[in-house]
N, C-alpha and C positions, 0 to 999 in steps of 0.2 A: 607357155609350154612348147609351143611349136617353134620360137625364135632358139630357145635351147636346144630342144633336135639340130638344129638348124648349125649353131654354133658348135655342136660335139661331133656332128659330121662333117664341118669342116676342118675341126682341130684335129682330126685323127683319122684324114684322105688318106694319110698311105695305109692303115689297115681301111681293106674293101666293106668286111664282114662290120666291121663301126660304121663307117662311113654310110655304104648304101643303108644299111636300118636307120639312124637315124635321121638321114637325107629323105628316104621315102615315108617316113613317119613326117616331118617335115613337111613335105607336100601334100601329104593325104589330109591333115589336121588344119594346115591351109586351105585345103579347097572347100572342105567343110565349111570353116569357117566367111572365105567368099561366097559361097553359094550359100547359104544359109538359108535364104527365104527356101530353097526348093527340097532343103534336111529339115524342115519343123518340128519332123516327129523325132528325129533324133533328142537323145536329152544326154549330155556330159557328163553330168555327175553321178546318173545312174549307172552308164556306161563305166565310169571309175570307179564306182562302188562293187558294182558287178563282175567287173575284172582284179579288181582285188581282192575277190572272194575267189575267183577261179585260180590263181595263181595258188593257192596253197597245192593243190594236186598235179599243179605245175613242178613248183619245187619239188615235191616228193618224189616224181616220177625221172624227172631231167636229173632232180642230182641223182638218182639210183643209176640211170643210162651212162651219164657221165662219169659214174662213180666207176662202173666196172671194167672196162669202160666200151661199153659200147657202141658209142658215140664218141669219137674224139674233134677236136678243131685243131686248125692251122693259127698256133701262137702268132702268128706272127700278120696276123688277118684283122685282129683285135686288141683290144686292149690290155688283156689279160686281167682284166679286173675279174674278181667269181666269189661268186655267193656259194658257201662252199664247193661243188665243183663246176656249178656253173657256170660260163660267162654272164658277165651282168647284161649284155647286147641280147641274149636269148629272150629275155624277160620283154623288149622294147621290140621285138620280132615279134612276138607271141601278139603282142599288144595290137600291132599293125594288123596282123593275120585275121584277129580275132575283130577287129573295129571296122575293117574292110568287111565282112562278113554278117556286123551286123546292122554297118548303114546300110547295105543294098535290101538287104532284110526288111529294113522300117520301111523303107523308099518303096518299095514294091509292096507291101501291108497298107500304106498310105495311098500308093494310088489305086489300088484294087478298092479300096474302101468308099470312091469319090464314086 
């Protein structure tokens, strides 16, 4: 997963808004991955079970913002891909946002716990 971040933030450097999301999702899912002994309590597949349950009020809410449009983006930043009106990049932002927040979460539950 992290080598494909890896390879979409490269193939689409000149939009920033692709590039950096999937470049830092990249890094973060790597250093996971390196440091592992010190994420234990971390678990992945609950983590993408969990997140793919939150994404529905995701959808709901971003394409409503997007829709109106509330929220606009610079075409030309991104890929223009979109799930109905949203970029497909917001999804894999969220994802960062949301995974950054709940390793530090276990990491500090786990060492408060020792």
């Amino acid at each position: 997963m992290a080598i494909g971040f890896l390879v979409v933030g490269i193939l689409f450097k000149e939009q920033q808004y692709t590039s950096w999301t999937f470049i830092l999702n990249f890094i973060f899912i790597t250093g996971l991955y390196v440091f592992r002994k010190k994420f234990m309590s971390f678990d992945a597949l609950s983590f993408l079970v969990s997140y793919a349950i939150c994404l529905i009020p995701f959808l709901l809410v971003n394409g409503f913002l997007t829709a109106l449009p509330v929220i606009e983006y610079n075409h030309t930043e991104n890929f223009n891909f979109r799930i109905y009106t949203i970029p497909v990049e917001d999804i894999f932002y969220g994802m960062l946002l949301i995974l950054v927040n709940v390793v530090i979460y276990e990491k500090l539950q786990s060492t408060k716990t020792k």
